[in-house]
Every structure is written in structure tokens, then in C-alpha cells.
C-alpha positions as CSV (number, residue, x, y, z in Angstrom):
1,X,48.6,30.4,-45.6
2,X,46.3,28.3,-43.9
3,X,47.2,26.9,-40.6
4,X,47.4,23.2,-40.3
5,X,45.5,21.0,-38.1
6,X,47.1,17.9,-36.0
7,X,45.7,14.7,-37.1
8,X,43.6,12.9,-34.1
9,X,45.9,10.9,-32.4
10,X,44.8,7.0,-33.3
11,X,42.5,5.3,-30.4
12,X,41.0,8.6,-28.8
13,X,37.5,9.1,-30.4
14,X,36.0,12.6,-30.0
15,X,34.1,13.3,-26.9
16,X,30.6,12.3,-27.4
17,X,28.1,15.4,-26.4
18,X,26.2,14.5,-23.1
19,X,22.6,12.9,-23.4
20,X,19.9,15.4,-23.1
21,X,17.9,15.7,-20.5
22,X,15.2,14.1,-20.2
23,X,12.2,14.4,-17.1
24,X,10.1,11.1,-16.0
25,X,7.0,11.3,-13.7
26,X,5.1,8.8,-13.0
27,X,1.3,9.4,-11.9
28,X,0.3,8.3,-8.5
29,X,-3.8,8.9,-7.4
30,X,-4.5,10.1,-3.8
31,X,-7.3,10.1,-1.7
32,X,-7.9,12.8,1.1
33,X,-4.3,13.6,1.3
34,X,-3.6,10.0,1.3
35,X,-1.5,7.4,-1.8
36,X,-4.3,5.5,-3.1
37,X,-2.1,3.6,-6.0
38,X,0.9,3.3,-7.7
39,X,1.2,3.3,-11.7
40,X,1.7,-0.6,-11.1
41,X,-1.0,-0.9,-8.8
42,X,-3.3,0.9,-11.4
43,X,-1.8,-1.0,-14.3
44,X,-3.1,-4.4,-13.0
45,X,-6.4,-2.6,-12.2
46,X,-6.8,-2.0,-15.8
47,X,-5.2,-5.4,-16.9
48,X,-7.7,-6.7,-14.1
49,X,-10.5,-5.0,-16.2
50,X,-9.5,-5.9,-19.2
51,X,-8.8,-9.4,-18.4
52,X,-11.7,-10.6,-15.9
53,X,-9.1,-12.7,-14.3
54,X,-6.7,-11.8,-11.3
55,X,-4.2,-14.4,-12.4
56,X,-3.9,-13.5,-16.0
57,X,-4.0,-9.6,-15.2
58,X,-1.1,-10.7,-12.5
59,X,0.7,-12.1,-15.3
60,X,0.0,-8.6,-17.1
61,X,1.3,-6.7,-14.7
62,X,4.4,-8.5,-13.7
63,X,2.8,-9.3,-10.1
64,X,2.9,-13.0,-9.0
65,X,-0.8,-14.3,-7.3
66,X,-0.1,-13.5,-4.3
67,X,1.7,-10.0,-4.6
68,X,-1.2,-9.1,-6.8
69,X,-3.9,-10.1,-3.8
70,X,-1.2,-7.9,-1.5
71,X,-1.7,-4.9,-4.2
72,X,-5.7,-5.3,-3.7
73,X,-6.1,-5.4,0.2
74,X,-3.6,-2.7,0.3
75,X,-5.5,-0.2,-2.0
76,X,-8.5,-1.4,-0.5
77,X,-7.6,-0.1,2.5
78,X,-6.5,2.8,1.8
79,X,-9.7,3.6,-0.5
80,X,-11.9,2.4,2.2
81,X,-13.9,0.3,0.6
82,X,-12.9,-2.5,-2.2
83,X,-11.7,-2.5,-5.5
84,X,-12.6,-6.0,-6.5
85,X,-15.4,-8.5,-6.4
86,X,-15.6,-12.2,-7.3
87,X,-17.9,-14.9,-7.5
88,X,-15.8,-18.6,-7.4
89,X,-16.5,-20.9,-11.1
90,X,-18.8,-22.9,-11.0
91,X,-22.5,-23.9,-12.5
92,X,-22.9,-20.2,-13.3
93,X,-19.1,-19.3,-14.3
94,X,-16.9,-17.4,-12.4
95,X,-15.3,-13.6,-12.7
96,X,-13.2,-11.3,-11.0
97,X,-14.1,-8.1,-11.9
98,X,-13.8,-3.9,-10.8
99,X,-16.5,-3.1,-8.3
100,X,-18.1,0.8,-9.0
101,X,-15.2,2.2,-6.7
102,X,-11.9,0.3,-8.3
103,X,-14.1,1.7,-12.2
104,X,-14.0,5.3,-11.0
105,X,-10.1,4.9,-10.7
106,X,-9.6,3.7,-14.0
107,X,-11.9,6.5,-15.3
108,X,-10.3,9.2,-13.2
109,X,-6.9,7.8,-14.6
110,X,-8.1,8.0,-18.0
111,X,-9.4,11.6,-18.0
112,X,-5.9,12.8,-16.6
113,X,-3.2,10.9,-18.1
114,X,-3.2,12.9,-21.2
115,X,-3.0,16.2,-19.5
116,X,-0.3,14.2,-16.9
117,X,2.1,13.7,-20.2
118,X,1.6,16.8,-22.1
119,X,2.3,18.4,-19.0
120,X,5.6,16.2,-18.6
121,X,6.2,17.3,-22.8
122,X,6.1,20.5,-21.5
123,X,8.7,20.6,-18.7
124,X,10.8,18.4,-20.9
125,X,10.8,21.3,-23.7
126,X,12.2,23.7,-21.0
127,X,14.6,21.3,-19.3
128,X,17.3,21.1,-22.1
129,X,20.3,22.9,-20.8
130,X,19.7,22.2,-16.5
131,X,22.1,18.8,-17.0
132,X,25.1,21.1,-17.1
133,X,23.6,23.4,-13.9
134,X,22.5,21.0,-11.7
135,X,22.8,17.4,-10.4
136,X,20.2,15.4,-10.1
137,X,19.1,13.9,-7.0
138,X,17.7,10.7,-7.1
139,X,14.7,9.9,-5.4
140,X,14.0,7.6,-2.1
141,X,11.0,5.3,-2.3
142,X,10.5,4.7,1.5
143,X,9.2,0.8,1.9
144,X,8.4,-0.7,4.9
145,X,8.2,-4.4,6.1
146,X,5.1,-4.1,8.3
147,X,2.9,-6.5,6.4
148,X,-0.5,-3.9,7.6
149,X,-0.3,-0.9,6.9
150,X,-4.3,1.4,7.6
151,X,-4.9,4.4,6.4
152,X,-7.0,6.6,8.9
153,X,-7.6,10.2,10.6
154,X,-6.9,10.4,14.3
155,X,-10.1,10.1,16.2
156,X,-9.4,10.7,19.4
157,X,-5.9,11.9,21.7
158,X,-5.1,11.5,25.5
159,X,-2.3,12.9,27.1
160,X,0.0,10.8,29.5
161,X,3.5,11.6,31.6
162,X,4.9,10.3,29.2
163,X,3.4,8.8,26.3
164,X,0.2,9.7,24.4
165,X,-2.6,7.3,23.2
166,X,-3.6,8.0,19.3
167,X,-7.1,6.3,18.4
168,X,-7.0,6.3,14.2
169,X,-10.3,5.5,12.8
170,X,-10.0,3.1,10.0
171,X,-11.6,1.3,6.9
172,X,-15.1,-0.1,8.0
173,X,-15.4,1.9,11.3
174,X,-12.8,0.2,12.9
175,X,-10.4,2.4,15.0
176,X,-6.5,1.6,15.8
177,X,-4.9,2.7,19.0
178,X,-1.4,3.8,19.1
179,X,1.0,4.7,21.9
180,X,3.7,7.5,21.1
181,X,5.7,9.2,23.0
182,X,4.6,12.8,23.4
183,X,7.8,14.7,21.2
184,X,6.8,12.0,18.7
185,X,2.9,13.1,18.5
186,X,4.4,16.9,18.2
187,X,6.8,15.8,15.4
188,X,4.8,14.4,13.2
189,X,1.7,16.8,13.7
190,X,-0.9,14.6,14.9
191,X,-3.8,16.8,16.1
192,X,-7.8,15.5,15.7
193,X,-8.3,15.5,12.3
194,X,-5.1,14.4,11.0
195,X,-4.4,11.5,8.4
196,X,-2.0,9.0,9.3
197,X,-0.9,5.6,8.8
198,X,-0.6,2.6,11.0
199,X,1.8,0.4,10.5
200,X,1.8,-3.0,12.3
201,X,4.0,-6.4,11.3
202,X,2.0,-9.1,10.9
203,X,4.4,-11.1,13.7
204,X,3.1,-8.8,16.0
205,X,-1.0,-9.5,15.3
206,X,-2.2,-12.8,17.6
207,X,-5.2,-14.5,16.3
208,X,-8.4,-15.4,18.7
209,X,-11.2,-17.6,17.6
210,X,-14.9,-17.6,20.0
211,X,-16.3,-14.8,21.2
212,X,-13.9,-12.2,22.4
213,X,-16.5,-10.7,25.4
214,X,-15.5,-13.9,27.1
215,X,-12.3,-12.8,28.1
216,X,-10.6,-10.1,29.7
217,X,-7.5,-8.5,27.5
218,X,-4.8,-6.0,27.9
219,X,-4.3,-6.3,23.8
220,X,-5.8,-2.4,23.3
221,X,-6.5,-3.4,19.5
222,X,-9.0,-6.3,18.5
223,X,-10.3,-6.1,15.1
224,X,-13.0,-8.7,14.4
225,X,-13.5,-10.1,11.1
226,X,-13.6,-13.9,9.2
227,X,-10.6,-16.0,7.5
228,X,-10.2,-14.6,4.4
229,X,-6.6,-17.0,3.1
230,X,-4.3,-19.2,4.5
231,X,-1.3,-19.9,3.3
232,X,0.7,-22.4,5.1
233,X,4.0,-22.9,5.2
234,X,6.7,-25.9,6.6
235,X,6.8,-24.4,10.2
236,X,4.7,-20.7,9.9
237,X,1.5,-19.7,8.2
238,X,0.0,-16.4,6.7
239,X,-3.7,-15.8,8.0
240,X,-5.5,-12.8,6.5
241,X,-8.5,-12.2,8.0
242,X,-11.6,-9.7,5.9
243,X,-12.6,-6.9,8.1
244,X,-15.9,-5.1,7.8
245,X,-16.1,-2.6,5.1
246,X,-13.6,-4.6,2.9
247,X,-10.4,-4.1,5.3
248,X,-7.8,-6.9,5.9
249,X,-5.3,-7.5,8.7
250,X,-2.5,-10.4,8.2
251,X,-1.0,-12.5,11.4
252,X,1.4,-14.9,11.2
253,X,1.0,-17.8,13.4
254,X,2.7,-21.2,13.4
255,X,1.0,-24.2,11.6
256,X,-0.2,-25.8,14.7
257,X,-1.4,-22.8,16.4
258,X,-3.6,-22.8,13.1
259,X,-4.8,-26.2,13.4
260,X,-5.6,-25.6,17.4
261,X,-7.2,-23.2,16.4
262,X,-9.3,-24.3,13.2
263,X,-8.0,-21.6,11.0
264,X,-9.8,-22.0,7.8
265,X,-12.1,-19.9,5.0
266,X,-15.0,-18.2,6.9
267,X,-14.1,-19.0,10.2
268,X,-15.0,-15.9,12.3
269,X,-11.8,-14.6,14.2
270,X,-10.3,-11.7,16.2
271,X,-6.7,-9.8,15.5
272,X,-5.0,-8.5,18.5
273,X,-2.2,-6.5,19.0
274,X,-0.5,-3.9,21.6
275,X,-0.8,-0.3,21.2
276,X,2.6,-0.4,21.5
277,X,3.0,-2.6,18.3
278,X,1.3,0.3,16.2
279,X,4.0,2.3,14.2
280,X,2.5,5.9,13.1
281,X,3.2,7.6,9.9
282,X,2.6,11.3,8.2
283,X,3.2,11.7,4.4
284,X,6.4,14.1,4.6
């Protein structure tokens, strides 16, 4: 005789089987060791494209204006040249478009994005099973609020007592100096040769406008270049000035200092800053 089964008790549904498994990677494009641009940086390069307008494609892309124009000078400056050109509207029209560098991306993107996702197919196929072996550790997406952050290869080293003085050479030919203590410079590697980041708050940068050989500075780091934006505020204001070789360094002054100084579009200025303000950085 057939044993008899209890009846599920009323309320208690079966246990529902666990999800599979399932890998996400996301494809990130690098230059000499070095992040060039995220997915989302690379979609509104493409919307950008596309588009022929850096509002619309910032729309696209879920960036606002102004986080989109942040997007650009950063991947500018890690490429080392830029990404975008545009000519104001006007008699002739206007357009925002890809210059040959910020093209290459999108192709390079294209020719490996198929092979990126059959490869993640592939390691998805295999993966069913590991959610009962091992637990996931979520990733850590590092962010920083230095407004400047350079990409560049240490140029130059000079030992102190104490502290070493890092020269980074930079976007345009520009260089960076940076003061670290010595068990820093050994931790993080930094030998000639090396890529590394510079990191520097834009409350830290102090603007200078007339010739800079006039004066006599302690400031170690002067990058020259012209206004590129302004964008004021009720007390503070956000000046980004272009650097040769398609660069950009942010400041942020107050709104009189700007009007002392007679911040505006083209005016030629100089961004200075302390070695000591430099933060250096090594991808782990």
C-alpha cells in the first residue's frame, strides 16, 4: 500500500529554486595602461556621433550639459588629445562632431564588442552551479572629488630627507610636480617611466591673468592656457581654462576675484598650485 503524503500546510508556498547565475561585464577601453572611457562615457560618444549635438546626445546618455562637458575634458585628457570639435551656429550652421581620435574609439568599440559579449555568453554557460560555491563579492568603484584629475608618466624623480619631488609629464607637454613622501613613492611604484595620475581639487588651483615671467612664485605648478567656461555662481565660480594639446584644468575662485580679474572666454590665464596639492595615483 502506498504511503500517503501530508497535504502542504495552507500559507507556506514551496521554496522557489534560486535565480541562476548570471555574469555582467561591462567594457572599459584603455590607453597605455591607462582608463580611457567608461561604457557611459563611450555611449554619449556614439549618441554624440549620432546626434551632431552635445546637448541632445547628453540627453541620450542620461548626462546633464555640464556632466557631459566634464565626461569630454576628462577623456580628453587622459587620450591626450581631444575627442570633440565644434564650430558655434551661425551664418554657416553649427556642429559638434568626433574629431579622427574620439572616431577611432567608436570604431575600436565596434570591432570588439561582439567578441566582448560572446566571450561574456561563454563564461555565463560555465557559471551555472558557482551560486551555491561561492559568494559574490561586489565590486568598489573608487571615485574621487578632485575636480582634475591628468593622466601622465613620471618624467623626472629627486630624492629629499624626507620627501621626493615627482615631475609627471602631461597632455600637451605640460608636466605636473608632485611631492610624496619617500615610503609613498616606494608603495605605489613610481620609478621613470611609470603611469600615474594626478589628482588636484579645483579649490586648490589659483588663477593668474598677465604674463607670469613678471613675477616671482613658490607655486611649483603653473599651467598656461585661455578661459575656456565660466560658470558663475551666487558667491563662487567654476573657471576651466583649455591647455595646449586639448587639456583642461578647473579653479574655483569667488565671483569677484573673477571680475578683478576679467575672467571671461579667451582670456589668456595661468593655473597654479603647490606641489603639495598634487595627490598621486597607480591603477591597483
Amino acid at each position: 500500500m502506498a504511503a500517503s503524503r501530508k497535504p502542504a500546510k495552507p500559507g507556506k508556498p514551496a521554496p522557489r529554486a534560486a535565480a541562476p547565475l548570471q555574469l555582467q561585464a561591462g567594457l572599459h577601453l584603455s590607453q597605455a595602461g591607462q582608463a580611457l572611457a567608461s561604457p557611459r562615457q563611450l555611449a554619449l560618444l556614439a549618441e554624440i556621433d549620432k546626434l551632431g549635438s552635445l546637448t541632445r546626445a547628453a540627453k541620450a546618455a542620461g548626462y546633464s550639459y555640464k556632466g557631459a562637458w566634464n565626461a569630454i575634458e576628462q577623456m580628453n585628457n587622459l587620450a591626450g588629445e581631444p575627442l570633440l570639435e565644434r564650430r558655434p551656429g551661425g551664418k554657416g550652421g553649427g556642429y559638434t562632431r568626433l574629431t579622427a581620435r574620439g572616431a577611432q574609439l567608436l570604431r575600436n568599440l565596434g570591432l570588439i564588442q561582439q567578441e566582448h559579449e560572446r566571450f561574456v555568453a561563454r563564461l555565463n554557460s560555465q557559471s551555472q552551479g558557482l551560486a551555491e560555491d561561492y559568494a559574490l563579492a561586489g565590486s568598489i568603484a573608487l571615485r574621487t572629488s578632485a575636480r582634475n584629475q591628468f593622466a601622465g608618466t613620471v618624467s623626472a624623480i629627486r630624492g629629499g630627507a624626507v620627501n621626493d619631488e615627482i615631475e609627471l609629464a602631461i597632455i600637451g607637454g605640460q608636466t605636473i610636480v608632485a611631492t610624496v613622501t619617500r615610503a609613498s613613492r616606494e608603495e605605489l611604484g613610481l620609478t621613470l617611466g611609470s603611469k600615474a595620475f594626478a589628482l588636484i581639487k579645483a579649490a586648490s588651483v589659483l588663477l593668474m591673468t598677465g604674463p607670469a615671467a613678471a613675477l616671482r612664485l613658490s607655486a611649483r605648478n603653473q599651467l598656461q592656457g585661455q578661459v575656456l567656461r565660466v560658470n558663475a555662481g551666487a558667491v563662487n565660480c567654476e573657471v576651466l581654462l583649455a591647455l595646449p594639446g586639448g587639456g583642461t584644468v578647473a579653479a574655483i575662485v569667488t565671483q569677484a576675484s573673477a571680475e578683478t580679474l576679467g575672467l571671461a572666454v579667451g582670456t589668456p590665464a595661468t593655473a597654479l598650485f603647490k606641489a603639495s596639492s598634487v595627490i598621486l595615483a597607480v591603477a591597483a
